[in-house]
N, C-alpha and C positions, 0 to 999 in steps of 0.2 A: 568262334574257334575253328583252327582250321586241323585237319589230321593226316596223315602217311596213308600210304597204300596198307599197311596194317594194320590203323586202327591210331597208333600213337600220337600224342596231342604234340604241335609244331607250334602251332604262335596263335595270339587272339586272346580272346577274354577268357579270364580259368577262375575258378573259385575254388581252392585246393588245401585240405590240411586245415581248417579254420573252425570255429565253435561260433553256431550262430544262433542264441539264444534270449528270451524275454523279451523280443520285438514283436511288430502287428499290431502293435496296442493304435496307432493312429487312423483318425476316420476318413479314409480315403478307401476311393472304388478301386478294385484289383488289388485287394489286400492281400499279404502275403510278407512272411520273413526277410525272404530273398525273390524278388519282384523283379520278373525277366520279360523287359517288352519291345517285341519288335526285333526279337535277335535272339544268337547260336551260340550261348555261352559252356564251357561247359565245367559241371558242378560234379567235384571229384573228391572222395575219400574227406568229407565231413561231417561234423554232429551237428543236426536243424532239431534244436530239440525243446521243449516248453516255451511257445512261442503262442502268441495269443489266435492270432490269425491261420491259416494254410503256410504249411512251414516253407515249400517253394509255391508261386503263383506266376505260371507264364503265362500270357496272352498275344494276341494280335501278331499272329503269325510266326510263331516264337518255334524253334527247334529246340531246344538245348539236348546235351547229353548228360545224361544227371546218373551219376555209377559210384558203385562203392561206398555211399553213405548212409548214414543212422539218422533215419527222419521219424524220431517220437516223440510221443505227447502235447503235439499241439493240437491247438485250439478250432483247427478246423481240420480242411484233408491236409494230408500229408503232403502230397501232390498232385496241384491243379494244372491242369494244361492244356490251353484252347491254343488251337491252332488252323487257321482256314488257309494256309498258302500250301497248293501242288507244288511237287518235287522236292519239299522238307521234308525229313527224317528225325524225328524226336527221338529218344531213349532214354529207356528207365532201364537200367537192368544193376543186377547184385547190390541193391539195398536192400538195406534193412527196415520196415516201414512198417511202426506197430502205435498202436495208443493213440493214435490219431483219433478226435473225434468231428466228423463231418456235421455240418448242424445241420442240412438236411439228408443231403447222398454223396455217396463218396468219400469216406472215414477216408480210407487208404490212397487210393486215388481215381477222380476225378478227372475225367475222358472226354475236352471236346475236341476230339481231330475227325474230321469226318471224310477219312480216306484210311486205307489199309497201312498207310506209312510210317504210324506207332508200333515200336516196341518195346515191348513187358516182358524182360525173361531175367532169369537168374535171381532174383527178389524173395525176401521171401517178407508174406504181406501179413498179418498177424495182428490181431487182437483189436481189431479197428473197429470203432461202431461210426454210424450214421444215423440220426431222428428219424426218421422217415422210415415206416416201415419196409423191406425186400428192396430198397433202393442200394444197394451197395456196399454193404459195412468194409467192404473191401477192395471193390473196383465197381465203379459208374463208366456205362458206356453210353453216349450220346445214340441219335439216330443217325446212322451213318458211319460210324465209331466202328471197324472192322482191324482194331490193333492186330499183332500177331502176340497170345500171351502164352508164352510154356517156357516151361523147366521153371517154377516158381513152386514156391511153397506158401499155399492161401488157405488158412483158417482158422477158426475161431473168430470173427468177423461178424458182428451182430451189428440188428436196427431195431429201432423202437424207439420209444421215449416212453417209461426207460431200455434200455438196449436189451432186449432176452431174445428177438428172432435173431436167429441163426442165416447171414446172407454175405457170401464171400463176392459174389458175382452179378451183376444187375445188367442188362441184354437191352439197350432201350433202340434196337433196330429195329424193323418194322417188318411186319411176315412175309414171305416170299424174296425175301435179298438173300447172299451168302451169307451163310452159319460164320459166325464170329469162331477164330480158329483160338482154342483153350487145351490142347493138346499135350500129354505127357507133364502134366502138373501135381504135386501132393496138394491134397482137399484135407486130411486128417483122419483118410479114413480108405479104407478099400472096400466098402459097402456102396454099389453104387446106389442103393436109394437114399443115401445120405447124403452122397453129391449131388444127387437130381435136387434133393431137400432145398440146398445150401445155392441153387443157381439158380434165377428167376429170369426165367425166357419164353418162349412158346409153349411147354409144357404147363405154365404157369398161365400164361394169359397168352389166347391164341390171338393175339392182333402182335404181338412181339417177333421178333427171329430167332434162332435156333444157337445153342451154342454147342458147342462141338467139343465136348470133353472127354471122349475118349480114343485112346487109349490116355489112362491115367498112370502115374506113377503109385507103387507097391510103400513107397518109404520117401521121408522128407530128401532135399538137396544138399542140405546142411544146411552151416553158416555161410554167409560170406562174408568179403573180405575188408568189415568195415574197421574205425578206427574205434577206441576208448580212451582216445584222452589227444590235446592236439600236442604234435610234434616239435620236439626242442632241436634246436640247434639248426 
């Protein structure tokens, strides 16, 4: 997909307006709903919702811009996305992205871009768990994985089997590299020992890196600006 100097989408592959539901059931690698390989689609104001597999699954060098949508209750993350090509720009930003359960990290979503060129903002990420104990019931970051995430609203987010800890944010950089930036986000709380709680990074296990969550926000973002139900006419 290609876009204007402000943002708005010109011509390319769009996925817009649609209900994309009860798929991922087939046994193929890079599972996923809506399965983005090798390319920059981009995935606008949809419902990705009880779907067996990871409701989007990009890989292999994949950007998309994925905004505005209601990604719940599927069967694994919500949103997966590996991405190893310099000079790509992926984007997540103003969904909705809850119930997702990750079978092992990354309920909500799951981070392989290992460069600073993901963005996470405007989202708000909700109620996600992950197997895997402190891996991410809300966001999984790779080693490397230096997204920029803020203005989101991320919590209630558990791991376990069954899901009772408490874990929004999962830091899998390695010590001494830049602080993964998590800035001006709602955690669910203005108690920061409850955000420390809720983020597992060097404070956590000093072989990891740092995440940089403050300054936090005082109150949620809202909603945004998804859809409930797909459009006539």
């Amino acid at each position: 997909a290609t876009f204007d100097e402000n943002g708005n989408y010109v011509s390319g592959s769009i996925l817009q307006y649609v209900v994309v539901e009860y798929a991922g059931g087939a046994n193929v690698s890079e599972n996923g709903a809506v399965r983005i390989e090798a390319s920059s689609p981009f995935i606008d104001h949809d419902i990705i919702r009880n779907n067996k597999a990871d409701g989007v699954h990009a890989w292999s060098s994949s950007a998309p811009r994925i905004t505005n949508n209601t990604v719940t209750d599927n069967g694994a993350s919500g949103i997966y996305i590996s991405s190893s090509a310099t000079g790509s720009f992926p984007t997540i930003s103003c969904n909705t992205i809850s119930g997702n359960s990750g079978s092992h990290s990354g309920g909500g979503i799951f981070a392989l871009v290992p460069s600073a060129t993901l963005t996470i903002s405007g989202n708000g990420i909700i109620s996600n768990t992950a197997s895997q104990i402190n891996q991410g019931g809300g966001i999984w970051l790779c080693n490397g994985c230096r997204p920029a995430i803020n203005n989101n609203d991320i919590y209630g987010n558990l791991t376990g089997d069954p899901a009772t800890t408490p874990n929004d944010l999962y830091n899998g950089n390695g010590s001494g590299g830049a602080d993964v930036s998590a800035e001006n986000n709602w955690w669910g709380t203005t108690d920061p020992a409850v955000i420390e709680d809720q983020v597992w990074h060097f404070i956590d296990d000093g072989s990891l890196g740092i995440v940089d969550y403050i300054p936090y926000l005082s109150q949620p973002i809202g909603g945004t600006a998804t859809p409930t139900s797909t459009p006539t006419g």
